[in-house]
N, CA and C atoms as a LAMMPS dump frame, in Angstrom:
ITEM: TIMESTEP
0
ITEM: NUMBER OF ATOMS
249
ITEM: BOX BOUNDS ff ff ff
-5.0000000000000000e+02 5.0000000000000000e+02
-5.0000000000000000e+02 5.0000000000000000e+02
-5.0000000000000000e+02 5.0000000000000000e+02
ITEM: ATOMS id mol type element x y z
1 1 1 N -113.18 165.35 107.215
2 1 2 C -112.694 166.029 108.386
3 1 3 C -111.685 167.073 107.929
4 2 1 N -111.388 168.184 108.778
5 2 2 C -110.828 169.067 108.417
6 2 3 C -110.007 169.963 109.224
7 3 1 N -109.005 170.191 109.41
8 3 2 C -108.108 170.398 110.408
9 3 3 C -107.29 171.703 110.036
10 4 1 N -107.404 172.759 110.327
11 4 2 C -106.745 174.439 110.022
12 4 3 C -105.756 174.24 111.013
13 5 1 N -104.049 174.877 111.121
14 5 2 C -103.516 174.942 111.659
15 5 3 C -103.016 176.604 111.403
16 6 1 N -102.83 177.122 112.756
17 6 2 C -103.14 178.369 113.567
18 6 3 C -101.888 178.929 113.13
19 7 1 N -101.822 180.269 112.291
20 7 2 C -101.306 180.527 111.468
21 7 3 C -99.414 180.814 112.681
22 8 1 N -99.673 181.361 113.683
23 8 2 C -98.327 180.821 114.24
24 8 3 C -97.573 179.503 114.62
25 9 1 N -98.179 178.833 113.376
26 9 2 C -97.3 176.989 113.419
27 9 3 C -96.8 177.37 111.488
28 10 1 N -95.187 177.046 111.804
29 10 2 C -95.273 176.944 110.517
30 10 3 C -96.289 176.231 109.606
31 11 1 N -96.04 176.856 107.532
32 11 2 C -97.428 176.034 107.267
33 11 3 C -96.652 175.006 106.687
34 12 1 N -95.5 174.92 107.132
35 12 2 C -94.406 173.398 106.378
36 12 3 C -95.346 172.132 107.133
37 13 1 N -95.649 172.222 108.326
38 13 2 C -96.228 171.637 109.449
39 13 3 C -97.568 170.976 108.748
40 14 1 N -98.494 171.63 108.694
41 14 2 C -99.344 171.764 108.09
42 14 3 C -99.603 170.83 106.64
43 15 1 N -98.394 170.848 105.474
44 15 2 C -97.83 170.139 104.234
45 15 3 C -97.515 168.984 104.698
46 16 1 N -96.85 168.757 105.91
47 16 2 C -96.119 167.305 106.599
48 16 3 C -97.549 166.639 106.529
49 17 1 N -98.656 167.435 107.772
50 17 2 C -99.424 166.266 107.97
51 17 3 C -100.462 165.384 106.979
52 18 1 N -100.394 166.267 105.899
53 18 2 C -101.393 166.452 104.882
54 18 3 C -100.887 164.88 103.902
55 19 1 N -99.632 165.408 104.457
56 19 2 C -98.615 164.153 103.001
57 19 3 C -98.865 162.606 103.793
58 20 1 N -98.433 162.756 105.122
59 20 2 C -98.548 161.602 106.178
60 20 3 C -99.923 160.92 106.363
61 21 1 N -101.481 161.688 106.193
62 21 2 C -102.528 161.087 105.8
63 21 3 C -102.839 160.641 104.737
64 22 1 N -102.181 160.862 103.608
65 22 2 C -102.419 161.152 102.259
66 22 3 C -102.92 159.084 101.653
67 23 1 N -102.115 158.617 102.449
68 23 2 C -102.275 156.892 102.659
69 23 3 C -104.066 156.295 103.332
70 24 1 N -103.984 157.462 104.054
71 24 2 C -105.691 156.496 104.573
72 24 3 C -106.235 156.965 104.465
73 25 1 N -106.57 158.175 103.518
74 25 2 C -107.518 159.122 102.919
75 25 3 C -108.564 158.37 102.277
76 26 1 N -108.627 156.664 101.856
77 26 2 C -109.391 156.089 101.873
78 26 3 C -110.478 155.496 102.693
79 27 1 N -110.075 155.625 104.273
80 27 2 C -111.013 155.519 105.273
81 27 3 C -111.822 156.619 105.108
82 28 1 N -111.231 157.82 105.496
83 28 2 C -111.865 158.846 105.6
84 28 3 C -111.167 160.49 104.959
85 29 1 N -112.262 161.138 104.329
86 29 2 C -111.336 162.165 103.746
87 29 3 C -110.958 163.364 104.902
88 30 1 N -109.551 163.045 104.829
89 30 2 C -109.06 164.282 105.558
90 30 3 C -108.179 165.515 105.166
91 31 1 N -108.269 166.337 105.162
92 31 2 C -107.608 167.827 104.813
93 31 3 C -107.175 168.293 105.839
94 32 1 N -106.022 169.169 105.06
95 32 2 C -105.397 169.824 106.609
96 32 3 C -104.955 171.387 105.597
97 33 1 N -105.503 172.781 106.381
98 33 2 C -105.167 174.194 105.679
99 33 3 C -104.728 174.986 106.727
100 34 1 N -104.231 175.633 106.356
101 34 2 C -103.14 176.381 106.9
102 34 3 C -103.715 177.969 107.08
103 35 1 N -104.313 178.419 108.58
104 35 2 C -105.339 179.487 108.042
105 35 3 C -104.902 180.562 107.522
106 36 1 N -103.109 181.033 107.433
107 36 2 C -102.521 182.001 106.467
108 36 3 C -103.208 182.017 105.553
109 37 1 N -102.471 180.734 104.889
110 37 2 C -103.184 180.366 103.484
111 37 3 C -104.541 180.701 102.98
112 38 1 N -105.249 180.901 103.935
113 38 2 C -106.863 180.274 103.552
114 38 3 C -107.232 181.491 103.879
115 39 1 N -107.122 182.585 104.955
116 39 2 C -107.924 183.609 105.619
117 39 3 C -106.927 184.974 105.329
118 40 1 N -105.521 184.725 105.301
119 40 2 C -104.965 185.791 104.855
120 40 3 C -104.061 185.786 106.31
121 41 1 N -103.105 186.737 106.429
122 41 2 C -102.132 186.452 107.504
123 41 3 C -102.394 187.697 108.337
124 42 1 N -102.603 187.715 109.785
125 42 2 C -103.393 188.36 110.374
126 42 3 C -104.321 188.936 110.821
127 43 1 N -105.37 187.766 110.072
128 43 2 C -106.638 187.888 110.102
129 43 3 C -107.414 187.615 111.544
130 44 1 N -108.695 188.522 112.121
131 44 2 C -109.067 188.395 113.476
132 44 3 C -109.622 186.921 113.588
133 45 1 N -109.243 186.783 114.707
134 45 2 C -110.188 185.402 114.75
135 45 3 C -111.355 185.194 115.329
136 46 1 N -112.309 186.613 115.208
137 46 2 C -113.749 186.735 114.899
138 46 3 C -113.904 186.721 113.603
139 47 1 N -113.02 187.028 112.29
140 47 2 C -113.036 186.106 111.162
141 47 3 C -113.579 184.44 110.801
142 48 1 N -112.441 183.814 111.337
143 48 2 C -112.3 182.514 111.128
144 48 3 C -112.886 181.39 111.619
145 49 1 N -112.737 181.426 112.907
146 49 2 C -113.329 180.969 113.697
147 49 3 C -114.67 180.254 113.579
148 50 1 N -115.673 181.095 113.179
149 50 2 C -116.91 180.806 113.158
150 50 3 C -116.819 179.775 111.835
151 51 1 N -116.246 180.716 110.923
152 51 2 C -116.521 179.948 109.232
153 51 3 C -116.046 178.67 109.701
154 52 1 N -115.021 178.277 110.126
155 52 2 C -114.093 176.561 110.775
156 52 3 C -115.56 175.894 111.415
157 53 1 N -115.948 177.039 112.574
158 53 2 C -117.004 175.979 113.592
159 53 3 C -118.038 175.533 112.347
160 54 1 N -118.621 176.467 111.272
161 54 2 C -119.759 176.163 110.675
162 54 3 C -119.032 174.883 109.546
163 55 1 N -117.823 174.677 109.199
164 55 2 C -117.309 173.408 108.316
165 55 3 C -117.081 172.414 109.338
166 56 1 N -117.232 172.59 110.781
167 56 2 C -117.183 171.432 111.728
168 56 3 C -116.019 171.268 112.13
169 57 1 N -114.634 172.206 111.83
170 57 2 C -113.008 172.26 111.351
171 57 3 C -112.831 171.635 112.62
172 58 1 N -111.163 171.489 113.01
173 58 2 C -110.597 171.279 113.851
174 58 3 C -109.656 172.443 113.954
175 59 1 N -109.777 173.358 114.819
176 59 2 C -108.016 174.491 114.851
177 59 3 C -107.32 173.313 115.35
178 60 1 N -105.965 173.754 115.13
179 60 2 C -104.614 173.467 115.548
180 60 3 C -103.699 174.394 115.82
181 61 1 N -103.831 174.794 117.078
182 61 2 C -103.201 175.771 117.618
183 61 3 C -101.792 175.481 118.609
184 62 1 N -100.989 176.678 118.39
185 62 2 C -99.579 176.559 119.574
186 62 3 C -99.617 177.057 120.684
187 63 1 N -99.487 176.113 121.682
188 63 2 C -100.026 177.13 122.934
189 63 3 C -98.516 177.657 123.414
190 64 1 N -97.849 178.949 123.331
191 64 2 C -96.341 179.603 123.804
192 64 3 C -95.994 179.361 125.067
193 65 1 N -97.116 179.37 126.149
194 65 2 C -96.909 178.956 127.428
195 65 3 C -96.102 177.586 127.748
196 66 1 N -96.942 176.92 126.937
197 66 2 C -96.713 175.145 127.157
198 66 3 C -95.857 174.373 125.423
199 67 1 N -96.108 175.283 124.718
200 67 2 C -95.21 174.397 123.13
201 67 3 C -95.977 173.074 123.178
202 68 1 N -97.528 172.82 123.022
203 68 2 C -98.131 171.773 122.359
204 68 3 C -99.073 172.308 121.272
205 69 1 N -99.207 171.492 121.041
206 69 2 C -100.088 171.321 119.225
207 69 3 C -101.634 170.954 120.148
208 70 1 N -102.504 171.539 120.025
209 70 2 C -103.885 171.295 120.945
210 70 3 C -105.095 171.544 119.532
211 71 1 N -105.94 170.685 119.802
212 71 2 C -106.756 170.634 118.571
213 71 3 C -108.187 171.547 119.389
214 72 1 N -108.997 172.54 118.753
215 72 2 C -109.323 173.621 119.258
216 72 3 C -110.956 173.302 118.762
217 73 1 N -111.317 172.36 118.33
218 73 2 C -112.58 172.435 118.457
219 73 3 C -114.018 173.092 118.914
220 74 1 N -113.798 172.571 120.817
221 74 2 C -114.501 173.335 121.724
222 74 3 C -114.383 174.896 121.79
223 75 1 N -113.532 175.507 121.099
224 75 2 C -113.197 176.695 120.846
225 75 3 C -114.184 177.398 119.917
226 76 1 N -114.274 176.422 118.731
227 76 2 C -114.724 177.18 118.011
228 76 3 C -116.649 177.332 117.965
229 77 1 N -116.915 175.461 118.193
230 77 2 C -118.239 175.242 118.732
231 77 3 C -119.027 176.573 119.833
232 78 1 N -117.964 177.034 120.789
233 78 2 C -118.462 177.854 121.692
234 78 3 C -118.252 179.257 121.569
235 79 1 N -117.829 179.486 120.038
236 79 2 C -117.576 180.87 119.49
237 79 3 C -119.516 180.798 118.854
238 80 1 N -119.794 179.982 118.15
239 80 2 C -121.074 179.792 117.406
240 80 3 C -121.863 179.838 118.373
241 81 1 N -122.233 179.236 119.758
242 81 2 C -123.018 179.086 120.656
243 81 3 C -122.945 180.372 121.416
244 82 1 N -122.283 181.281 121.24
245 82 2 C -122.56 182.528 122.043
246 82 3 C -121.97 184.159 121.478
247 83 1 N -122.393 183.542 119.686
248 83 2 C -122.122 184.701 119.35
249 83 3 C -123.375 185.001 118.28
């Protein structure tokens, strides 16, 4: 499983959760990238998006309105389905 967090969340955030699974990575392998890191910093997200939906990713995005952490899945699934 694989979880990108949305380059306006710090990527300290991102290092936290990575360290905090790092224990049951024996159930199941999980990763967590930081899409700065990975896509470059200001990259469109007709970039990314798709490449995440086609690895099955999870975004992790900040919503400014509301300040939650929302996992973006259906986002990206329905970027692939109608593009």
């Amino acid at each position: 499983m694989k979880f990108f967090i949305d380059e306006n969340i710090a990527p300290q955030i991102g290092r936290a959760l990575m360290i905090l699974q790092q224990p049951l990575n024996y159930e199941e392998d999980v990763k967590v990238y930081n899409i700065r890191e990975v896509y470059g910093q200001g990259s469109i997200d007709e970039e990314w998006i798709p490449d995440i939906g086609n690895q099955d990713g999870i975004i992790i995005r900040l919503l400014a309105s509301r300040g939650l952490l929302i996992p973006d899945r259906e986002r990206a699934r329905h970027y692939l389905s109608y593009s």
